[in-house]
C-alpha positions in Angstrom: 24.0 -25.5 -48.7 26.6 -26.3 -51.7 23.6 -26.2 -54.7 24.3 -28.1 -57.9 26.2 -26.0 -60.3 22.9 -24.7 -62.5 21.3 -23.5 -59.2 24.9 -22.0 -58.0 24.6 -20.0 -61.9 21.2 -19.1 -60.8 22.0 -17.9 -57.4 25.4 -16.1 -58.2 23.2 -13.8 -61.4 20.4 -13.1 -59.2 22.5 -12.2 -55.8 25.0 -10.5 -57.8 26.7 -7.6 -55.5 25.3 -4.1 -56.1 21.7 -6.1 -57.6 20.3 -6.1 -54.3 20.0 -2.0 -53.8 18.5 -1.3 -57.5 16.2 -4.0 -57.4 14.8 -2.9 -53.9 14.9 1.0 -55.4 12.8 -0.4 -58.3 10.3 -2.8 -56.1 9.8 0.0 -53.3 7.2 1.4 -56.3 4.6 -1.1 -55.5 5.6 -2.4 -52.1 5.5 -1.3 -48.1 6.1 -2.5 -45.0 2.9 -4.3 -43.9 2.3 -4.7 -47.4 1.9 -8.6 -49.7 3.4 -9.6 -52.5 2.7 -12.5 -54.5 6.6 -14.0 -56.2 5.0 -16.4 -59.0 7.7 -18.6 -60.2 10.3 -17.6 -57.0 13.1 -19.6 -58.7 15.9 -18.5 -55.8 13.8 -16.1 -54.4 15.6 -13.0 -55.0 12.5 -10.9 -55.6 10.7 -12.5 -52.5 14.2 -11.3 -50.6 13.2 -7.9 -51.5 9.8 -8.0 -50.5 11.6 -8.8 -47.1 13.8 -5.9 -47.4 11.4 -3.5 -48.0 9.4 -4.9 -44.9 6.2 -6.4 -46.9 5.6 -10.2 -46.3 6.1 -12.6 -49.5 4.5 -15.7 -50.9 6.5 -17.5 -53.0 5.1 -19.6 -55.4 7.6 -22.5 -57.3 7.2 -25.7 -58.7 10.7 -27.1 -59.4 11.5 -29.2 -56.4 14.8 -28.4 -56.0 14.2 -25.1 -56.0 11.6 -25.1 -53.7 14.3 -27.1 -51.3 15.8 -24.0 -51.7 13.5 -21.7 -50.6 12.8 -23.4 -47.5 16.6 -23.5 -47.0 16.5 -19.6 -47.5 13.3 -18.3 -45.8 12.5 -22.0 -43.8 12.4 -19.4 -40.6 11.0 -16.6 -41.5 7.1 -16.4 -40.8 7.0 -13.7 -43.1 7.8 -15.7 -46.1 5.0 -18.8 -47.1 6.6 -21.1 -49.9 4.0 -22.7 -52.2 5.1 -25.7 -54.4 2.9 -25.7 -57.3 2.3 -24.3 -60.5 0.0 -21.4 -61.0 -2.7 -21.7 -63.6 -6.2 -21.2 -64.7 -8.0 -23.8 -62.6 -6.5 -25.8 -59.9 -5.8 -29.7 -60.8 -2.6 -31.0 -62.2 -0.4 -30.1 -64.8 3.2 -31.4 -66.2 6.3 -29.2 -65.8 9.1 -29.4 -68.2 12.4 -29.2 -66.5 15.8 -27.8 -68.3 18.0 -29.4 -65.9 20.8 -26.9 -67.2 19.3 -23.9 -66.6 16.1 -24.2 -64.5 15.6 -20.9 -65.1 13.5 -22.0 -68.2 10.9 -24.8 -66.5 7.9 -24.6 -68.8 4.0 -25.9 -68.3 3.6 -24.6 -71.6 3.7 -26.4 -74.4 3.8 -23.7 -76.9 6.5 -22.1 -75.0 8.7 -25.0 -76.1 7.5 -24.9 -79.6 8.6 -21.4 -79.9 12.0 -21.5 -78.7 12.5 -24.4 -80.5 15.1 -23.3 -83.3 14.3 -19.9 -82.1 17.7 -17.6 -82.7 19.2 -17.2 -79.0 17.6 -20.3 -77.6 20.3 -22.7 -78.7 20.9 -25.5 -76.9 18.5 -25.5 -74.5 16.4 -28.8 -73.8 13.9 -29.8 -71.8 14.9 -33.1 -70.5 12.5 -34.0 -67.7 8.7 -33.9 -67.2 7.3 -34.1 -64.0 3.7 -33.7 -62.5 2.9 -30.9 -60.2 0.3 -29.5 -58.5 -2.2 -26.3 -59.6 -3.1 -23.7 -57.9 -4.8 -20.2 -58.7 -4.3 -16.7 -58.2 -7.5 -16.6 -56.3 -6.9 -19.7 -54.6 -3.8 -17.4 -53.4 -5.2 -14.4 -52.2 -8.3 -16.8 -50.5 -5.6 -18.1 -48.3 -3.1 -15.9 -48.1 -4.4 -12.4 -48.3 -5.3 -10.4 -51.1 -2.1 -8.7 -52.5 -0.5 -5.2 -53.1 2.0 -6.4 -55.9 1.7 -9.6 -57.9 5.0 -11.0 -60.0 4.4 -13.2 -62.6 7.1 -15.0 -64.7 6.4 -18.3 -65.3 7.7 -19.1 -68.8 4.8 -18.6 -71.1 2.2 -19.6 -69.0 1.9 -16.1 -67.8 -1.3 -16.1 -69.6 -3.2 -19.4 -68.1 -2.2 -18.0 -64.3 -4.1 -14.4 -65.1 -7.3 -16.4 -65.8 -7.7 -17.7 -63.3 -7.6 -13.9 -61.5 -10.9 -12.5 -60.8 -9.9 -9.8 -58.9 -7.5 -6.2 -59.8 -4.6 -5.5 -57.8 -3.0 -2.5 -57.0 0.0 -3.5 -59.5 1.0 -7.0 -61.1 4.2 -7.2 -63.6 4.2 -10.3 -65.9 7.5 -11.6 -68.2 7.4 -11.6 -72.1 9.3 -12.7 -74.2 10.0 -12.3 -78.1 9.5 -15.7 -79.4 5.7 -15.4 -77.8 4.6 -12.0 -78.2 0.7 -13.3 -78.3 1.3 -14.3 -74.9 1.8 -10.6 -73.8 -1.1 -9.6 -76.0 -3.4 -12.6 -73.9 -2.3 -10.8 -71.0 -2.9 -7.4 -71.2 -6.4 -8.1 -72.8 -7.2 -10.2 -69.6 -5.7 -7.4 -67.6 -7.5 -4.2 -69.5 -10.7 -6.3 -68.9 -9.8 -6.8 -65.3 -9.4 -2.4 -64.6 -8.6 0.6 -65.8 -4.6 -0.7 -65.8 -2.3 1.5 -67.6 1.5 0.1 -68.6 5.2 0.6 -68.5 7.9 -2.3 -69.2 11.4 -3.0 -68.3 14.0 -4.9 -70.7 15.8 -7.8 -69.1 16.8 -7.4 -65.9 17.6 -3.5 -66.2 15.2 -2.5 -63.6 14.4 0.3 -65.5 11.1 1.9 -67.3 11.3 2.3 -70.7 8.7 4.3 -71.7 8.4 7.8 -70.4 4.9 7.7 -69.7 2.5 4.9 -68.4 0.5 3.7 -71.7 -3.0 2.1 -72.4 -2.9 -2.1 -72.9 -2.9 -1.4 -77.2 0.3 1.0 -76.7 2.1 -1.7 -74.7 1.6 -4.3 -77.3 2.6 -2.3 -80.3 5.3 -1.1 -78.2 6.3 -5.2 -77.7 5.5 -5.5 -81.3 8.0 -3.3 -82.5 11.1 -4.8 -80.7 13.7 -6.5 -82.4 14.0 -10.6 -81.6 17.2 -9.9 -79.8 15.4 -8.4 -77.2 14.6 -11.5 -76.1 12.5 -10.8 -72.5 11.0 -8.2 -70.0 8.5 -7.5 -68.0 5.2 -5.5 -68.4 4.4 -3.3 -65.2 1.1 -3.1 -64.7 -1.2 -0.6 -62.5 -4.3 1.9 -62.4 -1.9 4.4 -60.5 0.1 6.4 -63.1 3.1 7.4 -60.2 3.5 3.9 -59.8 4.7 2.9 -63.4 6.5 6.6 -64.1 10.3 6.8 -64.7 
């Protein structure tokens, strides 16, 4: 397959040589063989590669059509990948997806999500230049027909907040992006998540695919800690489970 050039961008960061050993040394903490992992918002299904790597099945959830086309291209024959094509939110229905078509790394159903990047130091240029109407589904609606699951990944763009409502249930672990220019989107989320179990928290900046903090911390901890960071940090992801070892440097 010869991608259009923002998907080739996509697929040379995420399948960058030497990636591919860190992020299955980092993933192995909340996935085995036999395991399930839930990839919400697969983009080119680097994570879902890893959950194959580390012999746990993946489902891949992603609404962009072309990348979806990808998938299929990627894991089309492997029955231990399922490939969902819908958005993940609090109820199912329909919902509209803002596409970036120059970096699709950034498709939004969040209308506040745009609102905060717009003019936002570090999101220059970017523009959401398509809409397009996609399906719903729900967490729950997931694990009801696919299998309840060890690990959930969540990085949908600021609607990280609207998908965990419409859990019911606590897994093992679960990560979920933040950002900077929407820090009351992390708060939302660990609130739902503290009320879900007794979760503690660790994060990683970027795509370092390391922990930050030295010691797993209660949800109020990880939000001052988020707080606290300078804008330039820009992104990372909140690790969350009720298994201390898990989410320890």
């Amino acid at each position: 397959m010869r991608p259009a050039s923002p998907l080739r961008r996509s697929v040379q960061t995420y399948y960058a040589p030497g990636r591919e050993a860190a992020l299955d040394a980092f993933q192995s903490r909340f996935l085995s063989p036999g395991e399930l992992g839930f990839d919400i918002g697969a983009h080119v299904g680097d994570r879902s590669a890893g959950f194959r790597r580390l012999g746990a099945r993946a489902v891949a959830v992603e609404p962009q059509p072309a990348l979806a086309r990808l998938l299929r291209r990627c894991f089309g024959g492997d029955p231990g990948v399922t490939i969902v094509p819908a958005l993940v939110g609090a109820a199912p229905g329909e919902a509209v997806l803002r596409l970036n078509t120059r970096n699709p790394t950034v498709a939004t159903a969040s209308d506040a999500f745009l609102a905060a990047a717009d003019g936002a130091a570090g999101w220059e240029g970017q523009e959401w230049d398509r809409a397009i109407p996609r399906p719903v589904t729900t967490l729950d609606a997931l694990a009801a027909a696919h299998g309840t699951p060890d690990f959930i990944k969540l990085d949908v763009e600021g609607f990280e907040a609207e998908a965990l409502a419409g859990l019911s249930f606590a897994p093992r672990a679960l990560s979920f992006e933040f950002t900077t220019i929407q820090r009351d989107v992390a708060a939302g989320c660990l609130a739902r998540l503290a009320a879900l179990g007794p979760y503690r928290f660790n994060a990683a900046l970027g795509e370092s695919m390391e922990l930050s903090l030295p010691a797993p911390v209660e949800a109020g901890a990880m939000l001052a800690w988020i707080e606290a960071l300078p804008h330039a940090a820009n992104s990372g992801d909140v690790y969350a489970s009720p298994d201390a070892g898990r989410i320890t440097p």
